[in-house]
Structures are given as structure tokens and as C-alpha cells.
TIVO-875056 format. One record per atom (N, C-alpha, C): atom name; residue in one letter; x, y, z. Coordinates in pm, whole numbers. Layout:
! residues N
+----+---+--------+--------+--------+
|  a | r |   east |  north |     up |
+----+---+--------+--------+--------+
| CA | A |      X |      Y |      Z |
...
+----+---+--------+--------+--------+
END
This chain:
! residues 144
+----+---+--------+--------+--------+
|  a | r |   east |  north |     up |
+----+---+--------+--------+--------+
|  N | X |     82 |   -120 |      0 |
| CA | X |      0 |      0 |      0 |
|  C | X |     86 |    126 |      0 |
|  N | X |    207 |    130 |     78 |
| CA | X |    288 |    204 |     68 |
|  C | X |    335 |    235 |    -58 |
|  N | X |    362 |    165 |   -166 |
| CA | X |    405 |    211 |   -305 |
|  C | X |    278 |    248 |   -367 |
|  N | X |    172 |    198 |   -314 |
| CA | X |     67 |    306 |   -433 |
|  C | X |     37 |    444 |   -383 |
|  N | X |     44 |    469 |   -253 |
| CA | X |     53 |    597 |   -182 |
|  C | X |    162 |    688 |   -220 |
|  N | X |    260 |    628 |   -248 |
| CA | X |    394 |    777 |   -312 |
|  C | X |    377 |    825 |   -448 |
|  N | X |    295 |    724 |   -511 |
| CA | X |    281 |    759 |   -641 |
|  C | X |    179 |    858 |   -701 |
|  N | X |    252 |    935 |   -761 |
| CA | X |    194 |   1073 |   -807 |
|  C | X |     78 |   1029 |   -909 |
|  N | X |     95 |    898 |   -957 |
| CA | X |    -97 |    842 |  -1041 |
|  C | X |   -154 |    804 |   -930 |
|  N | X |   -172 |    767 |   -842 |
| CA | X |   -237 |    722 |   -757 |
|  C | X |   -341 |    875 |   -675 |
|  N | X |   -234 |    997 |   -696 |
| CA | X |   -260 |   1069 |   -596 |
|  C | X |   -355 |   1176 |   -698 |
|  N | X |   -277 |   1184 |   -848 |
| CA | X |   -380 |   1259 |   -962 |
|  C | X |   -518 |   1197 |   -979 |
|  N | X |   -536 |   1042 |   -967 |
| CA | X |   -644 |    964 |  -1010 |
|  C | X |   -743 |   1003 |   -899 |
|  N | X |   -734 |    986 |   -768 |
| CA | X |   -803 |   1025 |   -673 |
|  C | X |   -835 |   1204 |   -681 |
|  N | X |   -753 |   1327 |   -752 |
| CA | X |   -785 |   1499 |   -773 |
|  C | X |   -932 |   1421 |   -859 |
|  N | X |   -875 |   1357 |   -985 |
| CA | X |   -949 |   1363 |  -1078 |
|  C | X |  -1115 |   1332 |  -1046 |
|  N | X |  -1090 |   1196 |   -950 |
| CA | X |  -1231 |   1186 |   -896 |
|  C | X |  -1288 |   1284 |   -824 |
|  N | X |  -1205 |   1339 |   -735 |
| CA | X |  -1292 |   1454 |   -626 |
|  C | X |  -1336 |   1547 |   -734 |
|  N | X |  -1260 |   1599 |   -837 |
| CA | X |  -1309 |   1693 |   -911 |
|  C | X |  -1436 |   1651 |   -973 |
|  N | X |  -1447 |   1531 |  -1035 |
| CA | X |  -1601 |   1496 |  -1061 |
|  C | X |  -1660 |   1491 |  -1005 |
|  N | X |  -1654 |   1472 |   -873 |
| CA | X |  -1758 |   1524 |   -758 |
|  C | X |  -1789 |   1640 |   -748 |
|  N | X |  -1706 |   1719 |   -753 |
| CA | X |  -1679 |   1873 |   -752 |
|  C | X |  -1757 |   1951 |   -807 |
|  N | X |  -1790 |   1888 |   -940 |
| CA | X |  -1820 |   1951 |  -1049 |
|  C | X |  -2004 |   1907 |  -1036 |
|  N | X |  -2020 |   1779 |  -1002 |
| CA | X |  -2156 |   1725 |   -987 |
|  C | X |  -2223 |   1788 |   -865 |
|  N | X |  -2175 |   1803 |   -715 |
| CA | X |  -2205 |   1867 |   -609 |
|  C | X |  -2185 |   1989 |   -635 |
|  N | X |  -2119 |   2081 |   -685 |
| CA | X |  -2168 |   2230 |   -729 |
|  C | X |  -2237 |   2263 |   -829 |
|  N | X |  -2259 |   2170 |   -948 |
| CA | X |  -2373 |   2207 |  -1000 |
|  C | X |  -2536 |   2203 |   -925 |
|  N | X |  -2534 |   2119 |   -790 |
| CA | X |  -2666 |   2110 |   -732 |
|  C | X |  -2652 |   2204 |   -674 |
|  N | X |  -2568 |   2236 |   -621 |
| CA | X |  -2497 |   2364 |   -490 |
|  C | X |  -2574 |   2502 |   -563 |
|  N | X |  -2501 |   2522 |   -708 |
| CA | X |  -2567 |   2673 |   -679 |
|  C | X |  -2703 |   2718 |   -775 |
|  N | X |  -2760 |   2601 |   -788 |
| CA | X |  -2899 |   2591 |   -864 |
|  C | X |  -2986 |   2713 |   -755 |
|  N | X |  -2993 |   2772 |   -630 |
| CA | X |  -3059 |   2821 |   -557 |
|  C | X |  -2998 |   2951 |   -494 |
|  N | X |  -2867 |   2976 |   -505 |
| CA | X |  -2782 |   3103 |   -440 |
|  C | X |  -2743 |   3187 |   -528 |
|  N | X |  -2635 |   3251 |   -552 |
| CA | X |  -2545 |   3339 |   -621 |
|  C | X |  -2411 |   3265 |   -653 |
|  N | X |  -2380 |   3244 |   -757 |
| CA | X |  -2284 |   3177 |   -813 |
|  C | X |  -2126 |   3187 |   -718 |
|  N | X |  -2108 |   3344 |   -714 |
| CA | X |  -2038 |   3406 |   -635 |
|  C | X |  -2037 |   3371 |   -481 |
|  N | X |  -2171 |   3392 |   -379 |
| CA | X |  -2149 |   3365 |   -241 |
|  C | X |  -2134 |   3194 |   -263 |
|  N | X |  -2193 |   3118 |   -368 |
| CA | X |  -2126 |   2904 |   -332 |
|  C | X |  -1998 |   2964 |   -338 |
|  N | X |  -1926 |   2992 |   -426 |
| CA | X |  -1788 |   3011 |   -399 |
|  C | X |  -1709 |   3058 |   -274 |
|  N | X |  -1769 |   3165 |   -239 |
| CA | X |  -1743 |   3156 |    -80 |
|  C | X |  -1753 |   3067 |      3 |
|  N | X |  -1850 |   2998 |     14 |
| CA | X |  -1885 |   2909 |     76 |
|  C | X |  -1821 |   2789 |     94 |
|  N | X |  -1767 |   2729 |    -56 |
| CA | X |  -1696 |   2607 |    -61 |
|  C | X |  -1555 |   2667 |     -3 |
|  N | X |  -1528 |   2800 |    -15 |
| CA | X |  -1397 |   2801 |     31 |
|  C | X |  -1368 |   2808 |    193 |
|  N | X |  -1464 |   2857 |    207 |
| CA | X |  -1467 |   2815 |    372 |
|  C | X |  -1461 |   2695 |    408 |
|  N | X |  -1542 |   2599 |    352 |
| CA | X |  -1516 |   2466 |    386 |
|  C | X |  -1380 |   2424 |    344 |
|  N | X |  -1362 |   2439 |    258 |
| CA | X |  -1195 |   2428 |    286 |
|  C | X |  -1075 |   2477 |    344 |
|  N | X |  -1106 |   2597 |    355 |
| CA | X |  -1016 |   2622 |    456 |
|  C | X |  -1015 |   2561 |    635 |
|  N | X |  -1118 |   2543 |    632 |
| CA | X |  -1134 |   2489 |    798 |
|  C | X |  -1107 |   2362 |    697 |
|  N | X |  -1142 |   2247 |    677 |
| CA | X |  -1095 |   2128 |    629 |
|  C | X |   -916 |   2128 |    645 |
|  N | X |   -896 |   2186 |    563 |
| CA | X |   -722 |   2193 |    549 |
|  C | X |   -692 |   2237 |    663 |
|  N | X |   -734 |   2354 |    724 |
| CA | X |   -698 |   2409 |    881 |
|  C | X |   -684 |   2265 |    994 |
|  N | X |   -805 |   2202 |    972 |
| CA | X |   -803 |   2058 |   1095 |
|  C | X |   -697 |   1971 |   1041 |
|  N | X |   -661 |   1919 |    882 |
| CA | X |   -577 |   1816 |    843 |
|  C | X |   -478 |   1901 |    856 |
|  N | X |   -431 |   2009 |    852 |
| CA | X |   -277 |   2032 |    923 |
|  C | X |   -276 |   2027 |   1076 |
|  N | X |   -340 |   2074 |   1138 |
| CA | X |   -362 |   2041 |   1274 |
|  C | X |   -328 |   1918 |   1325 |
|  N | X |   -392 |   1819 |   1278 |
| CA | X |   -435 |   1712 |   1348 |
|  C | X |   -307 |   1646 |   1278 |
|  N | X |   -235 |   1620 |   1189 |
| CA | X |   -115 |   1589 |   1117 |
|  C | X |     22 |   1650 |   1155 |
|  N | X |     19 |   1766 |   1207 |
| CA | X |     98 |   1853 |   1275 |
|  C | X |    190 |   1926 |   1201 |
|  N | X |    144 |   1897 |   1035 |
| CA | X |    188 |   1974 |    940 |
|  C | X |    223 |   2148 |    937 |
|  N | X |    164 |   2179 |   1067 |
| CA | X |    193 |   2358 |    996 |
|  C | X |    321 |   2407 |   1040 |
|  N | X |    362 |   2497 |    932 |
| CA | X |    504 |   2570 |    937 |
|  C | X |    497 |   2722 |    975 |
|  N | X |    549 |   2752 |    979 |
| CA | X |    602 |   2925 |   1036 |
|  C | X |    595 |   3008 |    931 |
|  N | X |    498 |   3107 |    855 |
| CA | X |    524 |   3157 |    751 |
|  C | X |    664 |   3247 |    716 |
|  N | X |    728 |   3237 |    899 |
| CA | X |    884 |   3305 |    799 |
|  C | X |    956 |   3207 |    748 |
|  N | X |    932 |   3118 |    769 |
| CA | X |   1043 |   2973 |    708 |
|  C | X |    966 |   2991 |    515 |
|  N | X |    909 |   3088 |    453 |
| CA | X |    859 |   3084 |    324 |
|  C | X |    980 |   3174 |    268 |
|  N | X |   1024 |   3129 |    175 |
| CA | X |   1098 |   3228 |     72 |
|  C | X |   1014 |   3317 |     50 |
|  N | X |   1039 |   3420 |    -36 |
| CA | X |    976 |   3555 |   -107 |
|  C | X |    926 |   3501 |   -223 |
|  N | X |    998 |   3407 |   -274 |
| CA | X |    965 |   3338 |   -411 |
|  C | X |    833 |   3238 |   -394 |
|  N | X |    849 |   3132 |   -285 |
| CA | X |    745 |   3096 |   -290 |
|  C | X |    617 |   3165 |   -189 |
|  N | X |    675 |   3250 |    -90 |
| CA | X |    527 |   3342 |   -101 |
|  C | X |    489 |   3381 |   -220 |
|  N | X |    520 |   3477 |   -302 |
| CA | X |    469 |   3527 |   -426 |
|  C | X |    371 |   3432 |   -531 |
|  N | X |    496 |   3353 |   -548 |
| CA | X |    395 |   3250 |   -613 |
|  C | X |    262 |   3137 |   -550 |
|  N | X |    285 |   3162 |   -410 |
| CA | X |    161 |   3053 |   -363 |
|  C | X |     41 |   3202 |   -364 |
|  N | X |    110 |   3291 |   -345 |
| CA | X |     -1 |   3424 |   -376 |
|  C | X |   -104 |   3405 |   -501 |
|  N | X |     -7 |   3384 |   -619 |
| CA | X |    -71 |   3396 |   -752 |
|  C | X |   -148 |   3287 |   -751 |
|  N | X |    -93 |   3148 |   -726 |
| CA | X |   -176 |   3025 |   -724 |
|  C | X |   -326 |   3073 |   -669 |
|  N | X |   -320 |   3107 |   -536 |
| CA | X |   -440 |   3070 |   -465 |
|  C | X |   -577 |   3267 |   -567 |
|  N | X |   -477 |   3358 |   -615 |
| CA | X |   -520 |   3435 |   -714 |
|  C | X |   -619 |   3369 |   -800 |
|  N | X |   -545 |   3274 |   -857 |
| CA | X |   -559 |   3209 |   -986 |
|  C | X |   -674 |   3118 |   -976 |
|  N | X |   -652 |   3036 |   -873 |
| CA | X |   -728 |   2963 |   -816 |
|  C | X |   -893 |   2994 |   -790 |
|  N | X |   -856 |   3106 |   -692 |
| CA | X |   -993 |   3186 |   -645 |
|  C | X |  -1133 |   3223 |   -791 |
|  N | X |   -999 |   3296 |   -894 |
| CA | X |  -1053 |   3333 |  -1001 |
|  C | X |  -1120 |   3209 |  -1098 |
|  N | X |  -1072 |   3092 |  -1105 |
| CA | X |  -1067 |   3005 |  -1129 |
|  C | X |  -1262 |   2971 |  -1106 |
|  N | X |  -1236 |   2938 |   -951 |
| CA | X |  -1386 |   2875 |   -897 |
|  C | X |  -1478 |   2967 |   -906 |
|  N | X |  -1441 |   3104 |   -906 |
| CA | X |  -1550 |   3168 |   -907 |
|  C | X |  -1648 |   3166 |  -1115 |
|  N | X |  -1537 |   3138 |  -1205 |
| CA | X |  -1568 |   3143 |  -1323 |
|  C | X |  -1587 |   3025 |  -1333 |
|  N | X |  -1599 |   2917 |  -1293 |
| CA | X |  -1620 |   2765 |  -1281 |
|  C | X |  -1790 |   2743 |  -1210 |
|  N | X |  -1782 |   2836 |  -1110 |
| CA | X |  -1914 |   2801 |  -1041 |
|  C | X |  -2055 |   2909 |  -1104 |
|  N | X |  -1992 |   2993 |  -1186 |
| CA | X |  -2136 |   3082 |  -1274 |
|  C | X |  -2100 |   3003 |  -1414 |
|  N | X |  -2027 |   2960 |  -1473 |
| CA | X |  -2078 |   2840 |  -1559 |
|  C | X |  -2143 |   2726 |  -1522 |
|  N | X |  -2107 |   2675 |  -1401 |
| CA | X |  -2229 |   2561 |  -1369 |
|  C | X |  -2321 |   2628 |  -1375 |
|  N | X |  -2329 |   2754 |  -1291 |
| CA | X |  -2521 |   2798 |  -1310 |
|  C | X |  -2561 |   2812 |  -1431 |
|  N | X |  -2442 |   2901 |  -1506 |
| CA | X |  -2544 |   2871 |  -1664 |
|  C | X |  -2551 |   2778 |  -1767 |
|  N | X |  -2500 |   2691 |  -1798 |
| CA | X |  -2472 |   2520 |  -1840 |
|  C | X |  -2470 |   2444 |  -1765 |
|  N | X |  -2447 |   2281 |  -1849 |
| CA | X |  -2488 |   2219 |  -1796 |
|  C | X |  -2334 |   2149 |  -1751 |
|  N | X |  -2317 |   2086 |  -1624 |
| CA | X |  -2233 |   2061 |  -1578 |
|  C | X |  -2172 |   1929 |  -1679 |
|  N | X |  -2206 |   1853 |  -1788 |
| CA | X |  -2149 |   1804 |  -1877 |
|  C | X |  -2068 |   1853 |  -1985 |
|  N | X |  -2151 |   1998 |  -1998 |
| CA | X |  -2074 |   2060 |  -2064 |
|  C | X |  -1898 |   2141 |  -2050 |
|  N | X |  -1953 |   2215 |  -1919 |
| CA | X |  -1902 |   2300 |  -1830 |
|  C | X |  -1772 |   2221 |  -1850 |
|  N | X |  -1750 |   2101 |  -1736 |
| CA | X |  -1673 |   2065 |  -1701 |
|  C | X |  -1558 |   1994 |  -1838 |
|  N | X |  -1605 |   1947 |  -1931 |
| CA | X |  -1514 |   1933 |  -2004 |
|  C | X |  -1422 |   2074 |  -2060 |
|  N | X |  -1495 |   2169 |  -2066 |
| CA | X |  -1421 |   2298 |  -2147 |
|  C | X |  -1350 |   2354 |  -2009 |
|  N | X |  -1359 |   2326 |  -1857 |
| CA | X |  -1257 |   2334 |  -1769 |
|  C | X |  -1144 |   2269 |  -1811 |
|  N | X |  -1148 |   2145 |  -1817 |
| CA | X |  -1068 |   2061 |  -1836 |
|  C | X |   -912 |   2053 |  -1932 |
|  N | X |   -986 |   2179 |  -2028 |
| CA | X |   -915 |   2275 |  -2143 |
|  C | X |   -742 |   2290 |  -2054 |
|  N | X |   -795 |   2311 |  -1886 |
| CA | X |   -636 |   2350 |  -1855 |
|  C | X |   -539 |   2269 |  -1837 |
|  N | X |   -584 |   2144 |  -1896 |
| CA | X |   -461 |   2070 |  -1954 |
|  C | X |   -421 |   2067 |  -2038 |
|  N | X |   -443 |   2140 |  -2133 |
| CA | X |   -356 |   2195 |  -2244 |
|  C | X |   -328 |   2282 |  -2288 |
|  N | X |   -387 |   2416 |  -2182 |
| CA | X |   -313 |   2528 |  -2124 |
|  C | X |   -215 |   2481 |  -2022 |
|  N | X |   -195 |   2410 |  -1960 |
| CA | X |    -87 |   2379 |  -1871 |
|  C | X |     23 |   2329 |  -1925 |
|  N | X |      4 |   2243 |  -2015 |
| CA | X |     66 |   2195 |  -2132 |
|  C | X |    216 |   2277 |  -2236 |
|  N | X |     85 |   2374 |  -2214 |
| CA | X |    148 |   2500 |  -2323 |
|  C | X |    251 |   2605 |  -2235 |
|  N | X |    186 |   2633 |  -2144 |
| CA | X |    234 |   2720 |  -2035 |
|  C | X |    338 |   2642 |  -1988 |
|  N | X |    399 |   2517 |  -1953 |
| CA | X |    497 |   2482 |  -1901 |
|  C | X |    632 |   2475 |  -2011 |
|  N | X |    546 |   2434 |  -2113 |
| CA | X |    642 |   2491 |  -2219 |
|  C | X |    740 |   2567 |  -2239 |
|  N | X |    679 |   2699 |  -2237 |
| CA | X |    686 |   2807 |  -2252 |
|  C | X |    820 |   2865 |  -2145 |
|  N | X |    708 |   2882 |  -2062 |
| CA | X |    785 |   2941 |  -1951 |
|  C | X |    855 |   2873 |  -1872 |
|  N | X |    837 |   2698 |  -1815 |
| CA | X |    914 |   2649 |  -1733 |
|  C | X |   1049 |   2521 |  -1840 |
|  N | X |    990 |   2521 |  -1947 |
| CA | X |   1117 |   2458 |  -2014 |
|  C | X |   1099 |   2313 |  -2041 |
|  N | X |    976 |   2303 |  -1989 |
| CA | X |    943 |   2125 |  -2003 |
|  C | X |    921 |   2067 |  -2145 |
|  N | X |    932 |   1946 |  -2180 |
| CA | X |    942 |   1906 |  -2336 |
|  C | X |    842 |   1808 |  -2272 |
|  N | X |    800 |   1770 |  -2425 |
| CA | X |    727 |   1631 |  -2427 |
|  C | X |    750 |   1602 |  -2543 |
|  N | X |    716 |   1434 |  -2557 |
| CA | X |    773 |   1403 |  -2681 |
|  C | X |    649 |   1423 |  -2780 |
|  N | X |    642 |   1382 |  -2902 |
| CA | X |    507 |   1421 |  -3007 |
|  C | X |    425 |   1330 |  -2986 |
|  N | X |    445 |   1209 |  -2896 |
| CA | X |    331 |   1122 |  -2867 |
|  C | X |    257 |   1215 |  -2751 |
|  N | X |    310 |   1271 |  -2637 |
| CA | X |    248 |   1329 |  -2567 |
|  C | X |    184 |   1467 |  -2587 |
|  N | X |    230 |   1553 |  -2718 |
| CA | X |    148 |   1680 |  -2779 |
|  C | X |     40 |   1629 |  -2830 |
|  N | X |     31 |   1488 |  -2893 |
| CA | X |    -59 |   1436 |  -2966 |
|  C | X |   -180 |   1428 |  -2856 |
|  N | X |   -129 |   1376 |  -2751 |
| CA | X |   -212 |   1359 |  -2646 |
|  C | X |   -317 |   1446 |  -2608 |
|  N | X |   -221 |   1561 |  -2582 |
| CA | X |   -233 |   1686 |  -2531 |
|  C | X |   -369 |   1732 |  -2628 |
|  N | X |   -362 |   1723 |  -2778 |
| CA | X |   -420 |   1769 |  -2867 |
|  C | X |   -537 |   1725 |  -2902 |
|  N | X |   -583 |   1549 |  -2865 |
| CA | X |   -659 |   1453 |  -2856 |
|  C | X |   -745 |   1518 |  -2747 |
|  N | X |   -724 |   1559 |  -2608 |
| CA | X |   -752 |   1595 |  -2476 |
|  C | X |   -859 |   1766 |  -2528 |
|  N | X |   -776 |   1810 |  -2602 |
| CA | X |   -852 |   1953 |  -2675 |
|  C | X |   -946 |   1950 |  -2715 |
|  N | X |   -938 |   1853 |  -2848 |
| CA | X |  -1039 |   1835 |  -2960 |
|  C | X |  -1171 |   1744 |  -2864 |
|  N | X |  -1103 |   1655 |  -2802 |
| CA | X |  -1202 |   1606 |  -2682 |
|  C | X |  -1291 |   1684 |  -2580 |
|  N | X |  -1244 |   1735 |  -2531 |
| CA | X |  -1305 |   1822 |  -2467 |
|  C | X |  -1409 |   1923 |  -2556 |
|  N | X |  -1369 |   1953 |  -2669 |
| CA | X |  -1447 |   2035 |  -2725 |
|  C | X |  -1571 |   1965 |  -2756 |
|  N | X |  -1513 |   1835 |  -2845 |
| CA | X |  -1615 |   1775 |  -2904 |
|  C | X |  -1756 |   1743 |  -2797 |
|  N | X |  -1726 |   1701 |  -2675 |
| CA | X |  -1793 |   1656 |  -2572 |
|  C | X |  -1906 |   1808 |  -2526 |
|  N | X |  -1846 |   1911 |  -2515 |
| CA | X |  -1898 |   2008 |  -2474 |
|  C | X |  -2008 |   2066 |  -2564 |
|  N | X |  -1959 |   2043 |  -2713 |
| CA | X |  -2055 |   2073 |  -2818 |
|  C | X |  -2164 |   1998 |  -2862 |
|  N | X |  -2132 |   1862 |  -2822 |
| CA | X |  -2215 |   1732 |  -2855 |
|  C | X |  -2395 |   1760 |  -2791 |
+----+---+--------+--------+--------+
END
């Protein structure tokens, strides 16, 4: 059990499911509120969530032990992020979460591209192919 626990498929396969949850429980979520306050909302629950699993794990650190570098950038993340759910959760309200969620999904090949770019990563042409399969997929699904 220990080797399927270190492994980074083991740990993406389980994002991937919560996110289909994610995506199915907030489309019921904001059928009745403001697209905007569910987003608040789920983030509260996560933050107390993550607040108790560092707690209770004894995970938390000292925010001066953070570089400048990775303050900045966990800044932009959770930016990005924020911006993210909030444009994620007024498309569930206005589509349909079959749709929705595949043209999210798009940011794997914005991530794709973007690591490229800026962080220097290669892939070989079986994996652009991939990448490109994952696009046209997503589209096709969303338009269907």
C-alpha cells in the first residue's frame, strides 16, 4: 500500500475523482444562491478542512520559514485559483455541468502549453498528440 501511496498516479487519479464530484455537487450547490457567495462558501469549507488536516497531522510551518519566491507565487496560485472557482461556479449555473466541465478541463492543455513556454518542459510528439486529442475532446464533448 505504501508504493501506491507515493505515487503521483495514484494521488492525480483520486484529484481527478474529487473533481467529478466537484463539479456534480456544485452544479446542485448553486442551482438556488449566487454563483459568487457558493464560492465563498466552498472556500470556507476548505479552509477549515485543510486548517483541521494540518492540525491534526501537525503539518503547519512558520510563515517566515517561506521564501519571497514561494510566497509570491503561492499568492498567484491561490489568485488564480480563487478566479478560477469563481468562473467555474457561474458556468455551472449557466450550463450544464457536462458541458461545463469538459471545457474546464481545457487546462490541460493550457498547462501543457504554459509549461512549455515558460518552465522549459518538453514532451515528446506522442504526448502533444495527447495533449491535442484531450482539446479536440473536450471540445467535441462540450458541443455534442
Amino acid at each position: 500500500m505504501q508504493l501506491v501511496t507515493s505515487s503521483w498516479f495514484f494521488w492525480a487519479l483520486l484529484a481527478a475523482v474529487f473533481a467529478a464530484l466537484t463539479a456534480v455537487f456544485a452544479k446542485v450547490g448553486v442551482s438556488e444562491i449566487n454563483s459568487n457567495f457558493a464560492t465563498f462558501l466552498r472556500t470556507v469549507v476548505v479552509v477549515v478542512a485543510l486548517g483541521v488536516l494540518i492540525w491534526t497531522t501537525g503539518e503547519n510551518q512558520s510563515l517566515s520559514t517561506l521564501s519571497p519566491k514561494t510566497s509570491v507565487f503561492l499568492v498567484l496560485s491561490g489568485l488564480a485559483t480563487g478566479a478560477s472557482w469563481l468562473c467555474y461556479f457561474r458556468a455551472l449555473q449557466l450550463g450544464n455541468v457536462s458541458q461545463v466541465a469538459p471545457i474546464d478541463k481545457l487546462s490541460v492543455v493550457l498547462v501543457a502549453i504554459i509549461a512549455a513556454v515558460f518552465l522549459g518542459e518538453s514532451m515528446s510528439l506522442t504526448g502533444w498528440s495527447g495533449v491535442a486529442l484531450i482539446g479536440v475532446g473536450a471540445l467535441l464533448v462540450a458541443v455534442a
